[in-house]
N, CA, C and O of each residue as an XYZ file, in Angstrom:
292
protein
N     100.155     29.476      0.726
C      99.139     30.369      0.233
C      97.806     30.132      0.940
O      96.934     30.991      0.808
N      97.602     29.211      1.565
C      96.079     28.354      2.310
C      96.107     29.122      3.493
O      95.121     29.522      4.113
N      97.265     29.298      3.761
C      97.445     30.133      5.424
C      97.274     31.619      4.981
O      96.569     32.287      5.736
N      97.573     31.987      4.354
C      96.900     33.375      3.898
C      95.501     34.133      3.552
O      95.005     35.251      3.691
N      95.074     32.538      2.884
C      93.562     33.064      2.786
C      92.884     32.778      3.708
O      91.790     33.338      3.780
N      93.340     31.634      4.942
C      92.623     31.613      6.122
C      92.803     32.674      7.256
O      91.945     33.023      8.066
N      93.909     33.055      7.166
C      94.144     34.509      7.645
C      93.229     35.547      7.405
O      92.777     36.158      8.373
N      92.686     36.011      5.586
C      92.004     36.908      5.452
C      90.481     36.156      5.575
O      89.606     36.945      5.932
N      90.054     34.858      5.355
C      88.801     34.973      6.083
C      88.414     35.062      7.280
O      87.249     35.366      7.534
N      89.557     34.747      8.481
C      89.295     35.239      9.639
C      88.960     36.849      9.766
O      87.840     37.311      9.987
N      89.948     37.462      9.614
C      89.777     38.830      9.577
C      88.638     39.317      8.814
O      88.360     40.389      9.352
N      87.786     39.108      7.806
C      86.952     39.008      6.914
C      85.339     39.039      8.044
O      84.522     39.875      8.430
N      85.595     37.594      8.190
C      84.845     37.306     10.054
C      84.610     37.971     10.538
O      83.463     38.411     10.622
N      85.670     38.422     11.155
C      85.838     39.471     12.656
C      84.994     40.845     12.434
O      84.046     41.271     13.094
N      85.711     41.465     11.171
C      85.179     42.574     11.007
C      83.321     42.895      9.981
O      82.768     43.978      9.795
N      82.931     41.733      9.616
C      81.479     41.271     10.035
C      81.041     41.758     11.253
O      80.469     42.824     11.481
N      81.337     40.956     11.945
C      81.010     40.831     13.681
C      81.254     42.042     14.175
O      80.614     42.430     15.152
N      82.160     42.786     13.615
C      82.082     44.283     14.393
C      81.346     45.215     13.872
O      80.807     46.018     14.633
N      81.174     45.307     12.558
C      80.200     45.707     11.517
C      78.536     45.545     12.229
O      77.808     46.480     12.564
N      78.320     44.481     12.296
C      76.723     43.928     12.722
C      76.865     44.406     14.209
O      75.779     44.580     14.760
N      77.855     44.627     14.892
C      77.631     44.907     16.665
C      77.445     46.442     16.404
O      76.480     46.927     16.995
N      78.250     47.376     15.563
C      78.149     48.971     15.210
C      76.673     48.946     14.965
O      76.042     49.786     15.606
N      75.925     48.087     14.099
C      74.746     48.769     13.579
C      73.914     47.981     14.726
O      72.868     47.555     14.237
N      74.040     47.674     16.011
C      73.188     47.334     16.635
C      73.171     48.424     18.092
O      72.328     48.520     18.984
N      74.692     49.276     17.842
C      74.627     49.990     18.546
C      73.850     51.126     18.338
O      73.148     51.598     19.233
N      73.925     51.598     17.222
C      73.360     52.415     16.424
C      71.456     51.908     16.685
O      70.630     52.749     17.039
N      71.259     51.126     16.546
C      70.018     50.865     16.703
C      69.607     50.855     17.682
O      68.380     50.955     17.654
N      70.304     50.726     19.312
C      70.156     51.135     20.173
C      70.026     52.452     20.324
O      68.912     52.842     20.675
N      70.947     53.322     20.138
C      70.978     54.598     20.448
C      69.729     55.105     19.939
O      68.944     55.679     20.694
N      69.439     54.904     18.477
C      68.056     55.564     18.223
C      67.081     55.250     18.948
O      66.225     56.133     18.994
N      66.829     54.192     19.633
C      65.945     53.931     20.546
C      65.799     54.920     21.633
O      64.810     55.612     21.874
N      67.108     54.877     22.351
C      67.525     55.594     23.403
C      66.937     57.091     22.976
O      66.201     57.774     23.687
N      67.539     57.529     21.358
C      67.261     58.823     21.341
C      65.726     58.889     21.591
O      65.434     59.476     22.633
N      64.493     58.324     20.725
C      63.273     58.229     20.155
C      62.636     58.475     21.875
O      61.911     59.416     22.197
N      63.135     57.350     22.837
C      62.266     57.365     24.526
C      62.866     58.724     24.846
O      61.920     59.511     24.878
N      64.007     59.362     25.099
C      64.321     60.727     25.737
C      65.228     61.407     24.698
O      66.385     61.064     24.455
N      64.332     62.749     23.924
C      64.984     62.735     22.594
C      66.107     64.040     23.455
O      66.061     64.669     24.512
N      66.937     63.956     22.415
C      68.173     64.529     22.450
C      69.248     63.927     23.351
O      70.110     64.738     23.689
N      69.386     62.709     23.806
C      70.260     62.398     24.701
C      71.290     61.977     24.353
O      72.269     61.934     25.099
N      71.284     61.400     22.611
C      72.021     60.547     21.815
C      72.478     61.500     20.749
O      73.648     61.518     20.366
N      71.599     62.247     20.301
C      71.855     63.120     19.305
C      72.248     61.920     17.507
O      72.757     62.160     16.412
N      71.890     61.201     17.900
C      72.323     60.073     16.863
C      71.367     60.656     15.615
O      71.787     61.000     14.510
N      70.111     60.677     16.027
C      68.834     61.210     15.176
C      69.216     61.930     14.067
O      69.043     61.711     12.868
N      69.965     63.151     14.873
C      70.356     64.526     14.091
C      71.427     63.979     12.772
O      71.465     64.289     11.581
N      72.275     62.997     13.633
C      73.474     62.362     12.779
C      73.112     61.831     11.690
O      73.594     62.393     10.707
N      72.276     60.740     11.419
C      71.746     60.156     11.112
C      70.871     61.028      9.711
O      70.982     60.800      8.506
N      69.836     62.272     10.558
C      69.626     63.208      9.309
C      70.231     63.665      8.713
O      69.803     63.658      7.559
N      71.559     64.372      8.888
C      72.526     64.865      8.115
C      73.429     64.170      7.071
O      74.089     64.649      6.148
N      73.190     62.341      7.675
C      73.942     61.869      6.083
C      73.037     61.688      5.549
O      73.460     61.733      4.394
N      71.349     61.375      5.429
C      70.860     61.006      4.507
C      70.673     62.944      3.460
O      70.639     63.143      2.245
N      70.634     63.467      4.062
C      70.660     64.939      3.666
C      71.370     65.433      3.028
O      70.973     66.201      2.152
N      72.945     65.132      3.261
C      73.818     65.313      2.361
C      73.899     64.236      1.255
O      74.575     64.514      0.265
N      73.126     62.735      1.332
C      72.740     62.142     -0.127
C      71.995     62.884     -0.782
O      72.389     63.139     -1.920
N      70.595     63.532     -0.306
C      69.887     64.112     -1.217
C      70.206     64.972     -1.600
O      69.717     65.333     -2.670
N      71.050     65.662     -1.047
C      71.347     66.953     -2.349
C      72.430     66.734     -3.299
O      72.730     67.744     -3.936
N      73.136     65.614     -3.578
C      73.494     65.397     -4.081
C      73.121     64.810     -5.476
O      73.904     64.435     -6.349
N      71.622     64.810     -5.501
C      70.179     64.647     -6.380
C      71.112     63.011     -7.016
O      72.028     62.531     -6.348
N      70.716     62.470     -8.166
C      71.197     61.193     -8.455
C      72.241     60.826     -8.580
O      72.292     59.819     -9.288
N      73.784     61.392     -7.978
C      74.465     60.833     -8.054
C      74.744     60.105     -6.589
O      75.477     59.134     -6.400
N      73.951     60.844     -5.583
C      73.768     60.448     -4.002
C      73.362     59.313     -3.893
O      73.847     58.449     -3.163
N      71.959     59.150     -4.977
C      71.097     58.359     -4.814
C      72.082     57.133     -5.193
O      72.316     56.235     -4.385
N      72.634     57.173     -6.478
C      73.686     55.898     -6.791
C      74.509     55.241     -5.745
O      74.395     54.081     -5.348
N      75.708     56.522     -5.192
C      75.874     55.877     -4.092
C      75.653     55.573     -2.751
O      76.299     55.626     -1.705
N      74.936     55.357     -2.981
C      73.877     55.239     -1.661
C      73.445     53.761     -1.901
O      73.803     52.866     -1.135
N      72.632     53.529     -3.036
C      72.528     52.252     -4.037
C      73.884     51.349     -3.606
O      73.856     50.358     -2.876
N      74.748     51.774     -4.064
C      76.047     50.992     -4.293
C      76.402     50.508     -2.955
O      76.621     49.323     -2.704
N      76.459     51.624     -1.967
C      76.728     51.373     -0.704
C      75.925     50.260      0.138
O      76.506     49.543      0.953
N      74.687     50.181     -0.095
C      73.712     49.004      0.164
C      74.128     47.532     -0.542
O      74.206     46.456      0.050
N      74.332     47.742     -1.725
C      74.861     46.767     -2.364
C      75.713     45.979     -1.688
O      75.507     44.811     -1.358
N      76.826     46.729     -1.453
C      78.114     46.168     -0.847
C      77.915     45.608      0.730
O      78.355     44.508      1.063
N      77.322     46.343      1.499
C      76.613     46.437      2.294
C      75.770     44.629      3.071
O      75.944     43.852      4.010
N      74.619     44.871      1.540
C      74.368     43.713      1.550
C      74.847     42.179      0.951
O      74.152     41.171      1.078
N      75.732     42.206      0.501
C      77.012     41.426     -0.036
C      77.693     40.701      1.441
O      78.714     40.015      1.377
């Protein structure tokens, strides 16, 4: 059973590490977009999910909440 859960904290690990490299890509690109806008189109992306939270008036807002939560967990 020890080899199993060291199994899933590796994998646990890993996908951290790919998690934190996505949102650094992402943080690149907005850069990229912000110096020559439209090249990334990330911006636009980026507006459209927080957009489709807000109209979703407080139940968006919750998960959105929740999603940070976990997020930051």
């Amino acid at each position: 059973m020890a080899i199993f859960k060291d199994i899933i904290q590796d994998i646990n690990g890993w996908l951290k590490v790919l998690a934190e490299f996505g949102l650094s890509l992402i943080l690149v690109f907005v850069l990229i977009d912000v110096l020559f806008p439209g090249t990334t189109g990330i911006i636009n992306n980026l507006a459209k999910i927080v957009e489709s939270f807000a109209k979703e008036g407080i139940v968006g807002l919750i998960a959105l909440l929740i999603f940070l939560l976990i997020y930051k967990r």
